[in-house]
PyMOL Python script that loads the backbone (N, CA, C, O; Angstrom):
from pymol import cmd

cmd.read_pdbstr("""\
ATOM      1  N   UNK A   1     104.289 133.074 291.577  1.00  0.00           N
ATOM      2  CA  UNK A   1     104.605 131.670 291.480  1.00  0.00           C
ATOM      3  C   UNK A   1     105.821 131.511 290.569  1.00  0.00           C
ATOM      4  O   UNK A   1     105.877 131.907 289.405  1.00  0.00           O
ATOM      5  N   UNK A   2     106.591 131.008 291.104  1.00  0.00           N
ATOM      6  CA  UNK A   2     107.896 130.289 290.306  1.00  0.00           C
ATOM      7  C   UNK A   2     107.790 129.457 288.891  1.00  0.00           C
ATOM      8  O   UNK A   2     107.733 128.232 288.992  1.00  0.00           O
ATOM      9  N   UNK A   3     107.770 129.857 287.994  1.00  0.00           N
ATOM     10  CA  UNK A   3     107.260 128.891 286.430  1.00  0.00           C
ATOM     11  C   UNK A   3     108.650 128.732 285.819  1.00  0.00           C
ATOM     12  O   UNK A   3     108.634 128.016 284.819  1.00  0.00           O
ATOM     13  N   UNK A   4     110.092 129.309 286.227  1.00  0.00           N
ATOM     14  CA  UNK A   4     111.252 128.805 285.543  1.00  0.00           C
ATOM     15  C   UNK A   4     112.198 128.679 286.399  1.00  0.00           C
ATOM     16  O   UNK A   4     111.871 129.294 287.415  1.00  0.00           O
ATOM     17  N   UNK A   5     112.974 128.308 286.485  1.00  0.00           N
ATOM     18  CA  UNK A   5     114.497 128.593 287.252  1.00  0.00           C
ATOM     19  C   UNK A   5     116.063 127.595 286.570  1.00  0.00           C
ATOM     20  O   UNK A   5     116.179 126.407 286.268  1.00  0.00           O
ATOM     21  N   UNK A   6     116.753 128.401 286.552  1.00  0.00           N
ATOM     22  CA  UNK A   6     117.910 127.566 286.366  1.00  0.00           C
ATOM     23  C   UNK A   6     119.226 128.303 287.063  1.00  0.00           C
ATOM     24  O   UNK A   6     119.041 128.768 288.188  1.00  0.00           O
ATOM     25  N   UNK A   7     120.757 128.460 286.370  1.00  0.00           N
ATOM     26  CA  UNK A   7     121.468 128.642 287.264  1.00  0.00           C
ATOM     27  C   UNK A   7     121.745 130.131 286.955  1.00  0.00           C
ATOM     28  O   UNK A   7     122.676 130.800 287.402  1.00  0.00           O
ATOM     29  N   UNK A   8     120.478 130.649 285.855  1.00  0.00           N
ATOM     30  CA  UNK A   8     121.129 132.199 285.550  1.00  0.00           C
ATOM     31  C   UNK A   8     119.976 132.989 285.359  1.00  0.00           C
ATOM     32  O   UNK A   8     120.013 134.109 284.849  1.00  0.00           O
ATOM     33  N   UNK A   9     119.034 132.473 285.726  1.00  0.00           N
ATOM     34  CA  UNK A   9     117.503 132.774 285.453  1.00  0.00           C
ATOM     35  C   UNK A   9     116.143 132.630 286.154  1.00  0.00           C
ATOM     36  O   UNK A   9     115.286 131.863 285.713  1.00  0.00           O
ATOM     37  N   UNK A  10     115.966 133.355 287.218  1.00  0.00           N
ATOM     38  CA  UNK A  10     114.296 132.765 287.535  1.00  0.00           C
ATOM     39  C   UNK A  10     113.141 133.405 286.943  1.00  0.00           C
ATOM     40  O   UNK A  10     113.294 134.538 286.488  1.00  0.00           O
ATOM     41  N   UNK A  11     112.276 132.978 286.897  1.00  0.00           N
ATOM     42  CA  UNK A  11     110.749 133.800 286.126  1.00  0.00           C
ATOM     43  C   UNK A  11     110.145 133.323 287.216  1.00  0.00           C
ATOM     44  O   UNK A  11     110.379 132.217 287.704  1.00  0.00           O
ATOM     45  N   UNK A  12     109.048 134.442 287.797  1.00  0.00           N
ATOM     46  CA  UNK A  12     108.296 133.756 288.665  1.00  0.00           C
ATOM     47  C   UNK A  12     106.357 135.283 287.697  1.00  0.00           C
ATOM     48  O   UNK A  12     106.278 136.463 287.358  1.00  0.00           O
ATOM     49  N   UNK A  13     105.642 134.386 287.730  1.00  0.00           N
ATOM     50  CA  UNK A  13     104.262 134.869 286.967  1.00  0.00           C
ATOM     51  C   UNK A  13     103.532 135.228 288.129  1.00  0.00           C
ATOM     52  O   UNK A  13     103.540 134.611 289.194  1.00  0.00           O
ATOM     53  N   UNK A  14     102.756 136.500 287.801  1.00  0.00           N
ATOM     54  CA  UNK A  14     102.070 136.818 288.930  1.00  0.00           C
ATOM     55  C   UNK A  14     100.808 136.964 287.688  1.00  0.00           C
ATOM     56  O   UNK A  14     100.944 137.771 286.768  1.00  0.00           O
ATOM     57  N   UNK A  15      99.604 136.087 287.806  1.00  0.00           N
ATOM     58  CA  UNK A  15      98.794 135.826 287.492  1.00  0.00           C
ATOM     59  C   UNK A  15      97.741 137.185 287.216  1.00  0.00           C
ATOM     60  O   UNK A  15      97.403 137.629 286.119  1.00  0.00           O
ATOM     61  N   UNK A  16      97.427 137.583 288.299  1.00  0.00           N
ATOM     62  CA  UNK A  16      96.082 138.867 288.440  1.00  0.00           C
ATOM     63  C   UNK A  16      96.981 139.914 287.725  1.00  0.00           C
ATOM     64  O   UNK A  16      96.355 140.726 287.043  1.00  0.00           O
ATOM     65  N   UNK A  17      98.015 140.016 287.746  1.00  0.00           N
ATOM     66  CA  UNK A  17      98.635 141.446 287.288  1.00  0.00           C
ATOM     67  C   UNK A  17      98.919 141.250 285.702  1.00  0.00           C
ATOM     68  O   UNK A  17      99.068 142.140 284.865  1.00  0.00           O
ATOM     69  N   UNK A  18      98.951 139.940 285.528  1.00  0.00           N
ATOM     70  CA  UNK A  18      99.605 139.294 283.817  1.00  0.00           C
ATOM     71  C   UNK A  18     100.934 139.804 283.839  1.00  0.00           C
ATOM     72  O   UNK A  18     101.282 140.570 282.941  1.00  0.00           O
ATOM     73  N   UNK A  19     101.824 139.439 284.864  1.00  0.00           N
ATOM     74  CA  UNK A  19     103.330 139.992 285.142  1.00  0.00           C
ATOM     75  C   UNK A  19     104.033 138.995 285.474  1.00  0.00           C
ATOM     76  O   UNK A  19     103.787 138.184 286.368  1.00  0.00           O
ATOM     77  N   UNK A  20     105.467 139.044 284.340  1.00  0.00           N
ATOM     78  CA  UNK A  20     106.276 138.076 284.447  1.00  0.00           C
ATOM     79  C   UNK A  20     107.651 138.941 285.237  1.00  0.00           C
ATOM     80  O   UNK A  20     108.056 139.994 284.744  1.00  0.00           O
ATOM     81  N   UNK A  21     108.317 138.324 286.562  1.00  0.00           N
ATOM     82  CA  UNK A  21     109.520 139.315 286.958  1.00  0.00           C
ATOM     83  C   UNK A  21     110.298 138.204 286.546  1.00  0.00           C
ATOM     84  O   UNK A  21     110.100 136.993 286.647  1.00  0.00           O
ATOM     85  N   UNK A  22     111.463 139.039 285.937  1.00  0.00           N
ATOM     86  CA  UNK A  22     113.060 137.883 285.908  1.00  0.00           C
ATOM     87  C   UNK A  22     113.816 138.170 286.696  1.00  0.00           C
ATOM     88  O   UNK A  22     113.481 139.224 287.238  1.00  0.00           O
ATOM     89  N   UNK A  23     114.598 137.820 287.022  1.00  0.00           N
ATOM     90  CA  UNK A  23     115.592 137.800 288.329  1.00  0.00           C
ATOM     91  C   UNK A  23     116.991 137.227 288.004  1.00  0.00           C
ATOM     92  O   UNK A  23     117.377 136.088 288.266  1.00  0.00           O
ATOM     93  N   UNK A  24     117.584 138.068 287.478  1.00  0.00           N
ATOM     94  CA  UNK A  24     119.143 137.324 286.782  1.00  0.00           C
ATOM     95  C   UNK A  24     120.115 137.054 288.076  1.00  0.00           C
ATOM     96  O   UNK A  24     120.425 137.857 288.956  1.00  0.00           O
ATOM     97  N   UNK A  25     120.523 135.602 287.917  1.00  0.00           N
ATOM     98  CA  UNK A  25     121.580 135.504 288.856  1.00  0.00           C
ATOM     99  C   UNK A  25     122.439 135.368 288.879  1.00  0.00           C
ATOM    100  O   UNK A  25     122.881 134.758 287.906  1.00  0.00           O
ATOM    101  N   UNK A  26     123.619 135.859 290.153  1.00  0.00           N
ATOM    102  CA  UNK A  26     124.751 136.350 290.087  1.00  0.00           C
ATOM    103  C   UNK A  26     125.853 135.323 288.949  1.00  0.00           C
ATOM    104  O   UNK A  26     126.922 135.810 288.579  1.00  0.00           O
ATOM    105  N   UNK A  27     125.421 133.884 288.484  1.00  0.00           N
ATOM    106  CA  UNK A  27     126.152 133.050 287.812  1.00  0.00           C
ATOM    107  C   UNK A  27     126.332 133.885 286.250  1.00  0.00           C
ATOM    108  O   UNK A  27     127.324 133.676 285.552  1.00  0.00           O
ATOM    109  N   UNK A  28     125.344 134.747 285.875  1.00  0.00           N
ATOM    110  CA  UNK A  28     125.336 135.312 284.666  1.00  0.00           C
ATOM    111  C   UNK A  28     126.748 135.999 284.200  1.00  0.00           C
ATOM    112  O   UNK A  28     126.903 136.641 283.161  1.00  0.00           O
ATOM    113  N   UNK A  29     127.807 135.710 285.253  1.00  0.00           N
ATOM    114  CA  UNK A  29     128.450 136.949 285.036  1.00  0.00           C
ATOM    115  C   UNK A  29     129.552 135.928 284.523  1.00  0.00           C
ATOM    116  O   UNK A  29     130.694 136.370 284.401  1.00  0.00           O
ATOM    117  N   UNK A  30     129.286 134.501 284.188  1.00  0.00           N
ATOM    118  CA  UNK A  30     129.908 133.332 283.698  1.00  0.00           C
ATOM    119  C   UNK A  30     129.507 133.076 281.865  1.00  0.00           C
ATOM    120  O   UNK A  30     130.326 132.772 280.998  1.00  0.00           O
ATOM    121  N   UNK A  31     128.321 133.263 281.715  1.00  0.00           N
ATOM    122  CA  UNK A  31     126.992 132.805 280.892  1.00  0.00           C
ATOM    123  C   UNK A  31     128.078 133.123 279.555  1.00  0.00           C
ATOM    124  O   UNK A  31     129.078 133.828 279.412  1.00  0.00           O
ATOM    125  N   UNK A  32     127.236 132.131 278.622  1.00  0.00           N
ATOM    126  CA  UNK A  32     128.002 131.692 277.423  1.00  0.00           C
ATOM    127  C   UNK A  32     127.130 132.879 276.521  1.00  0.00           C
ATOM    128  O   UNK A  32     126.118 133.224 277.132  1.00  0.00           O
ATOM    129  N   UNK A  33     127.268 133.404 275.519  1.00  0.00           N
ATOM    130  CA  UNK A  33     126.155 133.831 274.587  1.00  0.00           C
ATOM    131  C   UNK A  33     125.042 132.914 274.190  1.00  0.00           C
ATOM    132  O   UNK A  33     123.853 133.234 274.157  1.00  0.00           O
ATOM    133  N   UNK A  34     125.620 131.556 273.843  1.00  0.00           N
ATOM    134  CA  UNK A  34     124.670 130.551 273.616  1.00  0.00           C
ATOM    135  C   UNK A  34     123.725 130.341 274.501  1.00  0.00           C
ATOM    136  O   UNK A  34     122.543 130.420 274.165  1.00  0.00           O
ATOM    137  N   UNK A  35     124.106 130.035 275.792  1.00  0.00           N
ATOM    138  CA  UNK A  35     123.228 130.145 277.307  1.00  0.00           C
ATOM    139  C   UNK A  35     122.244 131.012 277.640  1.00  0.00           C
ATOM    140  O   UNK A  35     121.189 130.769 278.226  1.00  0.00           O
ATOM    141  N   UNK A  36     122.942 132.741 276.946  1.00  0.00           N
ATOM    142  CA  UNK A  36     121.739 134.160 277.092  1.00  0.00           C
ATOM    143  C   UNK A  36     121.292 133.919 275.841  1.00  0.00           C
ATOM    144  O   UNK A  36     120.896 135.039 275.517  1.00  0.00           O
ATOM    145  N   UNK A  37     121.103 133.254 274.979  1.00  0.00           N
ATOM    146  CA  UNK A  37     119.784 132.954 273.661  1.00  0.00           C
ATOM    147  C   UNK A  37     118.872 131.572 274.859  1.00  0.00           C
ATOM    148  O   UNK A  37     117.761 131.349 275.341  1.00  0.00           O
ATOM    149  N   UNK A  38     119.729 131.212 274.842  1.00  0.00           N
ATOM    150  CA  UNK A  38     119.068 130.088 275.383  1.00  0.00           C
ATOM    151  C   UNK A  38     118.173 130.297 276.618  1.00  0.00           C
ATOM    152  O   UNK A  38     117.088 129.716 276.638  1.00  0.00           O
ATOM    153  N   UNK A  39     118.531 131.063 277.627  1.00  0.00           N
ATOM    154  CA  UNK A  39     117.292 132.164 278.793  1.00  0.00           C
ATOM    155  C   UNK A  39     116.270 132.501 277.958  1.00  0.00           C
ATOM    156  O   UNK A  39     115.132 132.052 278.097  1.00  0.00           O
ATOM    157  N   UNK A  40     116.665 133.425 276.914  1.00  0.00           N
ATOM    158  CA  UNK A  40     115.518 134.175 275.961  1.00  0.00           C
ATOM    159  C   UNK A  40     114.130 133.520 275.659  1.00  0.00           C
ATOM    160  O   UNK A  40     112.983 133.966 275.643  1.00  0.00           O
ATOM    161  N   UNK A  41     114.828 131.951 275.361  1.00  0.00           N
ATOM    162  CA  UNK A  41     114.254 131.676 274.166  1.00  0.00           C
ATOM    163  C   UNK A  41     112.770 130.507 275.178  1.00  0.00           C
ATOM    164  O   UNK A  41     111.836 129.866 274.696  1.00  0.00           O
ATOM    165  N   UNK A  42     113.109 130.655 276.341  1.00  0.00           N
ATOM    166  CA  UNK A  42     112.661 130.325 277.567  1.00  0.00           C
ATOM    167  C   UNK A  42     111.530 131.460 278.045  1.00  0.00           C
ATOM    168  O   UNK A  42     110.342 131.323 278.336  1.00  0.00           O
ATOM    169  N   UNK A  43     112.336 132.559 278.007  1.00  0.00           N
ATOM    170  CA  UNK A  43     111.398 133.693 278.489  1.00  0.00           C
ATOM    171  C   UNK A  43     110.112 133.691 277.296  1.00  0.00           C
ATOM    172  O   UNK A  43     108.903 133.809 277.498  1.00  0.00           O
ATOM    173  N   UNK A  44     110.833 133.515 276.020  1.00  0.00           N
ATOM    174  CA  UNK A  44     109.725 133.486 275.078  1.00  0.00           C
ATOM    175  C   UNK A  44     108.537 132.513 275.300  1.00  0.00           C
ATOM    176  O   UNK A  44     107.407 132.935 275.054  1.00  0.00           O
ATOM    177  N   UNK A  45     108.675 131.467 275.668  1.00  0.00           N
ATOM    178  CA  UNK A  45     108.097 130.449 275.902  1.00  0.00           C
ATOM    179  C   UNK A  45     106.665 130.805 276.986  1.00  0.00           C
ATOM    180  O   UNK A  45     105.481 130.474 276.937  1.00  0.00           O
ATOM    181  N   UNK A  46     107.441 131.599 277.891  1.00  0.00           N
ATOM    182  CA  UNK A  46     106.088 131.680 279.132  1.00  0.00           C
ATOM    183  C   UNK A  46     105.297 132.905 278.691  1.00  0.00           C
ATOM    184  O   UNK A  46     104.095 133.085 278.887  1.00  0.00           O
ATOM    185  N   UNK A  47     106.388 133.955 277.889  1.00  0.00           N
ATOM    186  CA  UNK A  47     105.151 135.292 277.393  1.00  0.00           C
ATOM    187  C   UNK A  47     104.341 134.698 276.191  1.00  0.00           C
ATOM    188  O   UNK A  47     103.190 135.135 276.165  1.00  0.00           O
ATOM    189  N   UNK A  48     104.662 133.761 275.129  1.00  0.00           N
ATOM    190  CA  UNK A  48     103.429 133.429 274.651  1.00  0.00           C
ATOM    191  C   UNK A  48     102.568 132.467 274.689  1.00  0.00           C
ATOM    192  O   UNK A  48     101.906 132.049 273.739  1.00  0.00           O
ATOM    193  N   UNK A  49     102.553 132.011 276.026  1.00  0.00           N
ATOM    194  CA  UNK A  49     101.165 130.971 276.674  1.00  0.00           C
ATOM    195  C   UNK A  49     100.327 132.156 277.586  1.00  0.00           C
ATOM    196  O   UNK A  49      99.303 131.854 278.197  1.00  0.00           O
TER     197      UNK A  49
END
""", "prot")
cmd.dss("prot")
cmd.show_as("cartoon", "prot")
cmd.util.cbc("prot")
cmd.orient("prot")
């Protein structure tokens, strides 16, 4: 299931496995440093719920 997406980032949670996949997209190759804290700090968000 899809739980994030934006223009440089999807997370999608696979529940039974407790597995988060990321999927960086091709826009990353634009991405500010501020923007890759800012993914992170997102990813952080879904690994500790």
């Amino acid at each position: 299931m899809n739980v994030y997406q934006s223009d440089y980032l999807q997370i999608d949670a696979f529940d039974e496995q407790r597995l988060l996949e990321l999927t960086w997209l091709p826009a990353t190759a634009d991405m500010t440093s501020e923007e890759y804290k800012n993914e992170h700090v997102e990813l952080l968000k879904f690994m500790l719920d």
